[in-house]
C-alpha positions in Angstrom: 0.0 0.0 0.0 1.3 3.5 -0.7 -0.4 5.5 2.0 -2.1 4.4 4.8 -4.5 7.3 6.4 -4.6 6.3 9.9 -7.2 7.9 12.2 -6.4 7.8 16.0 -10.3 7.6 17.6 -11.1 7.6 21.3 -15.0 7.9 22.3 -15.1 9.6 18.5 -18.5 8.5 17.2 -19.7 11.5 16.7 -16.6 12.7 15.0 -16.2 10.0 13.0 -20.0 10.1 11.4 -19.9 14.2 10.7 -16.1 14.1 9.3 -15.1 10.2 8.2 -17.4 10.6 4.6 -15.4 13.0 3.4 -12.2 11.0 4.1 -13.1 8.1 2.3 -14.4 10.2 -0.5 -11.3 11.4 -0.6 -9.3 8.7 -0.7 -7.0 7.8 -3.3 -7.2 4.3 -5.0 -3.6 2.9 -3.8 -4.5 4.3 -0.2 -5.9 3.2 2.6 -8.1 4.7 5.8 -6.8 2.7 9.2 -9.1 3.3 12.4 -7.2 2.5 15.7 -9.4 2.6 18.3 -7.8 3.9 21.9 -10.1 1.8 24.3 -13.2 3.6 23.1 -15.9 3.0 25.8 -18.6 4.5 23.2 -20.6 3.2 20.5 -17.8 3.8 17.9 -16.7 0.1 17.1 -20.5 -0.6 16.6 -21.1 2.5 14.2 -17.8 1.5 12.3 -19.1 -2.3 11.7 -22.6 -0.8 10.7 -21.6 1.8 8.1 -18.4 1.1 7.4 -17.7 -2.7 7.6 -14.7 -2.8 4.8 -12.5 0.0 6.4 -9.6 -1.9 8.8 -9.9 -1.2 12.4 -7.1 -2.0 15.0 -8.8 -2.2 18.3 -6.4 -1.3 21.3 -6.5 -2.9 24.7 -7.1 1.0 26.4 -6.5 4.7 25.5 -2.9 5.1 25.4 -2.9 8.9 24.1 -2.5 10.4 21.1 1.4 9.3 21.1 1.6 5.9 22.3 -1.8 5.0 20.4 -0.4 6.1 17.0 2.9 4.3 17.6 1.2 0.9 18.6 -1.4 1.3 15.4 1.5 2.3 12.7 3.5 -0.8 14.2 0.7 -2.9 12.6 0.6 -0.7 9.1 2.5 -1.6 6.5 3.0 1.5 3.8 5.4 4.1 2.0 3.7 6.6 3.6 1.7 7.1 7.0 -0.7 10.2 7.3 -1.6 10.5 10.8 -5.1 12.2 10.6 -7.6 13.6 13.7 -11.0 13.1 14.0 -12.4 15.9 13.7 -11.1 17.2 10.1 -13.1 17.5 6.7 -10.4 17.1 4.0 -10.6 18.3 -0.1 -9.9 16.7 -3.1 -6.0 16.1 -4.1 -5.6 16.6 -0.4 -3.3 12.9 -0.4 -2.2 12.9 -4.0 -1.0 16.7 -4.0 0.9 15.9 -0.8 2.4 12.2 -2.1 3.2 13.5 -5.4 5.7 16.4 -3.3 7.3 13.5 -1.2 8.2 11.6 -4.1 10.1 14.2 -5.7 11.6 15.1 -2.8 13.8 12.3 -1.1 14.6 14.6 1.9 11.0 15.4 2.5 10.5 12.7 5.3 7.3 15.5 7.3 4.6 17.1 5.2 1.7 19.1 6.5 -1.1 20.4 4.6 -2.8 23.8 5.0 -4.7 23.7 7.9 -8.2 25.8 8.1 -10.5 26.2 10.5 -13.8 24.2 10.2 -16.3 27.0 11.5 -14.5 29.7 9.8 -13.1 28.7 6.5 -11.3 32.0 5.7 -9.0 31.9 8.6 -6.1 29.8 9.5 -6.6 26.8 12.2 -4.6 27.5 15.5 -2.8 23.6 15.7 -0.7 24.1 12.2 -1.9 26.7 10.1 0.1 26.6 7.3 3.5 25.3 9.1 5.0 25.8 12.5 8.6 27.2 13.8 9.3 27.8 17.3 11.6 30.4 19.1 15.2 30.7 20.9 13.3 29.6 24.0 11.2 26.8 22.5 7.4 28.8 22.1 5.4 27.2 19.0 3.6 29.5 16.5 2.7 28.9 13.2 2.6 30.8 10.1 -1.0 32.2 9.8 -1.1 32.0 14.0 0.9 33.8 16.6 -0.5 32.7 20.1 -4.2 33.7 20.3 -4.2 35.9 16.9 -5.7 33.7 13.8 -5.1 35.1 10.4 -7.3 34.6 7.0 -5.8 33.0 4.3 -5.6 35.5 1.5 -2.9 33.0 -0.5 0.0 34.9 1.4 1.0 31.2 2.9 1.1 29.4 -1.0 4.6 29.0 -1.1 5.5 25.2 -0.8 8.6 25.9 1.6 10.3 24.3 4.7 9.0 24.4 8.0 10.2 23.2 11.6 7.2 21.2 12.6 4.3 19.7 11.1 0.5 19.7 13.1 -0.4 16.2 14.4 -3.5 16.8 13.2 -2.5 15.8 9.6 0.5 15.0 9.3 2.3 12.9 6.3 5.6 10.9 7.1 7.6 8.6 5.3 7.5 5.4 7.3 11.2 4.7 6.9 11.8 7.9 9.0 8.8 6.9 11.3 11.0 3.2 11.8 14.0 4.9 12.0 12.6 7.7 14.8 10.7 4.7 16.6 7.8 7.3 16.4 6.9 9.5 18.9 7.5 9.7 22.1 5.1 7.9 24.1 5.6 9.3 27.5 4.1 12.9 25.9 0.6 11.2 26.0 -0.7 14.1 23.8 0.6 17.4 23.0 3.9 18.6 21.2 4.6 15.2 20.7 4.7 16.1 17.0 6.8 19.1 17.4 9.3 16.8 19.4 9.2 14.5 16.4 9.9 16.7 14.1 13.0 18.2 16.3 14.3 14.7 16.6 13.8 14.4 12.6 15.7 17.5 11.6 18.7 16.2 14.2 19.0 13.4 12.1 18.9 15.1 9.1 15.6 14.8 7.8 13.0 18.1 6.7 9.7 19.4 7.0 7.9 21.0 4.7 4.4 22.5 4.3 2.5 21.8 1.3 -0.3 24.8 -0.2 -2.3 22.7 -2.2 -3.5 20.1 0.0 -6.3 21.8 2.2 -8.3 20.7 5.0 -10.9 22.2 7.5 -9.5 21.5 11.2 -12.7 21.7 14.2 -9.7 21.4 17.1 -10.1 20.5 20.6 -12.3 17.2 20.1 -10.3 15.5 23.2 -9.2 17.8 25.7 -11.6 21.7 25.5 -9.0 24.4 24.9 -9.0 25.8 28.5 -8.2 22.6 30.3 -6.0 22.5 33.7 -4.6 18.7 32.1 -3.9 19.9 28.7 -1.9 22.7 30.4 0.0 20.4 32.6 0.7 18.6 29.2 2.1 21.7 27.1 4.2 22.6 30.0 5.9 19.3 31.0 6.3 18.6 27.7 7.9 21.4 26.2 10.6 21.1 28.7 10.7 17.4 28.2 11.3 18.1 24.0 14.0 21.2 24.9 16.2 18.5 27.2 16.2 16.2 24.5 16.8 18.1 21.5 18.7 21.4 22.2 22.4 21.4 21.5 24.8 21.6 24.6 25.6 24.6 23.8 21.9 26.1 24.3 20.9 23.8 26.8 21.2 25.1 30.1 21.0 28.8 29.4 17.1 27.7 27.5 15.9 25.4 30.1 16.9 28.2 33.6 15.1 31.0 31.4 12.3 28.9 29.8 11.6 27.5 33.7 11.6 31.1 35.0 9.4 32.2 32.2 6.9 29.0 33.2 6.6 30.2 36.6 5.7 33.7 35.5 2.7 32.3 33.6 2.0 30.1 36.7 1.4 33.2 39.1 -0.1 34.9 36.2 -2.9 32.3 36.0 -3.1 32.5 40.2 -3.2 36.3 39.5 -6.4 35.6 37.1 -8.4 33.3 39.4 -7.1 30.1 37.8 -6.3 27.8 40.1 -6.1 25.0 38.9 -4.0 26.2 35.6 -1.6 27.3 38.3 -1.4 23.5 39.7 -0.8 22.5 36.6 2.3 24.3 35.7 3.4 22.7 39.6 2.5 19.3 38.5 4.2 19.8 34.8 7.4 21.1 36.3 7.4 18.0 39.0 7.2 15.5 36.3 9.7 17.0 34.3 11.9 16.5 37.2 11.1 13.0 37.6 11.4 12.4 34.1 15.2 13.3 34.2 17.0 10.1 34.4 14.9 8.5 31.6 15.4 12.5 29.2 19.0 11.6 29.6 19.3 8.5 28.3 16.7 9.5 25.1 19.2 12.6 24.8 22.3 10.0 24.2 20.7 8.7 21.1 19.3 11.6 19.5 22.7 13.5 19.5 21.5 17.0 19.3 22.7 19.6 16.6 21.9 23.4 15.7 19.2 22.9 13.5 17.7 25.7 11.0 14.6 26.9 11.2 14.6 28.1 14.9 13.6 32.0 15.2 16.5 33.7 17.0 14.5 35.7 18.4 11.9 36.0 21.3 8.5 35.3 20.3 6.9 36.9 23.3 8.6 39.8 23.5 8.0 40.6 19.5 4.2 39.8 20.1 3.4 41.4 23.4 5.8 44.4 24.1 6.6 45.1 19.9 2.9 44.5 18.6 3.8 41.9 15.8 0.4 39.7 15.2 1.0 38.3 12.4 3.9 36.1 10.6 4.3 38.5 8.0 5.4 40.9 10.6 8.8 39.0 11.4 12.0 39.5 10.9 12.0 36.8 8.0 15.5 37.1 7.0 16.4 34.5 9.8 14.2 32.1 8.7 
């Protein structure tokens, strides 16, 4: 099989009936559409069987997270290419052959993400890839088309087929050969920035991202976890320390981690200062398990040998979106790019 397009479901049904017809309309002849069920404790195995009883389902013992689950379903997939897909996205026509057709002409495209648009507003970019993400010096994601909170509408200023630093989980294409040679993501993330973690660990060895214009899909976001969620920010935080231990050079290392750490606790109070509560716990209980997680970050750091990698802003994020006023991409200093 060339391309396997594997959906990760947990308690999904209702995803899966609004978004899984357009997948399968949408699906190329020498691909395939994979469900892995997490441990579903809902009605979705049943609604699969019913309405679509010739698509493969991999049934998993429980919900290992978005990480673990995809690495345990892709170990049982055998294609050239996997395309790890959420449940909650429409996709277009071309959106896998436009994609495929970009990988095979070029060998050291190993990542590929689509343009990502939102669902509910089709104009504007979706916040979990828009069209390609980069981080910072200190490690903060953005994406082209989305600097923190601010979305952007796609006028066709993102078109350009170009190289990125990280692809969005949410549809993301790899070459399984990398995927084998990676051993996938990293399990212990559970969910979130596990992608952008991949991706680091690709560009160490070598491989590249890139971000692909004419393959377009409608992203609704937030099907798992809501966006304002006391566990999905223990999640961000813990594991965006986690991915800067085990990917920044030695060089980078310590001076990243004591500012990044400082920088954690400042959102922590600022939370407190707000009335959350519990988002402040759960910047405590990130930081704790990022502590506990040492010993085991070491030994991951030893095999990925760390480089300087390109496509890292040199600059801080933060300070060029909340003291200088720079909302949009466009708005960066681009040269370092």
């Amino acid at each position: 099989m060339k391309t396997a397009i594997v959906i990760l479901n947990w308690n999904g049904r209702k995803m899966l009936e609004r978004f899984l017809p357009s997948v399968t309309a949408h699906c190329p002849s020498d691909a395939e559409v994979v469900i892995a069920d997490n441990g579903s404790t809902d009605d979705s195995i049943a609604f699969l069987k019913e309405k679509y009883p010739s698509l493969r389902t991999i049934l998993l013992d429980k919900n290992y997270g978005f990480a673990e689950g995809y690495n345990k379903a892709i170990s049982q997939i055998d294609a050239e290419y996997y395309v790890l897909l959420n449940d909650d996205v429409e996709v277009t026509a071309g959106w896998v052959d436009s994609v495929v057709q970009m990988m095979d002409k070029n060998p050291s495209a190993a990542i590929v993400q689509p343009k990502l648009l939102m669902f509910d507003q089709r104009d504007t970019f979706e916040y979990a890839g828009g069209a390609g993400g980069f981080i910072d010096k200190h490690g903060y994601p953005f994406c082209r088309g989305r600097l923190f909170s601010t979305l952007e509408q796609d006028h066709g200023q993102y078109d350009d087929q170009r190289e990125i630093f990280w692809a969005s989980g949410a549809a993301m294409f790899v070459k399984s050969s990398a995927w084998k040679e990676l051993g996938g993501l990293d399990g212990d993330f559970f969910a979130h920035m596990e992608e952008i973690d991949f991706c680091w660990r690709a560009r160490n060895k070598g491989y590249k991202v890139f971000y692909c214009p004419d393959s377009v899909i409608y992203h609704v976001g937030g099907g798992t976890l809501p966006k304002s969620s006391p566990f999905k920010t223990q999640l961000n935080f813990r594991n965006n320390l986690a991915m800067l231990y085990k990917n920044l050079s030695d060089k980078r290392l310590y001076r990243v981690l004591v500012l990044r750490i400082l920088l954690d606790w400042v959102a922590a109070f600022s939370f407190l200062l707000k009335g959350n509560a519990g988002e402040f716990i759960a910047v405590f209980k990130a930081h704790r398990e990022y502590r506990r997680w040492k010993p085991s970050l070491k030994e991951k750091r030893k095999k990925i040998i760390p480089h300087n990698v390109s496509c890292i802003y040199p600059h801080s994020i933060l300070i060029d979106y909340h003291l200088k006023g720079k909302k949009h991409f466009s708005e960066l200093d681009k040269s370092s790019f």
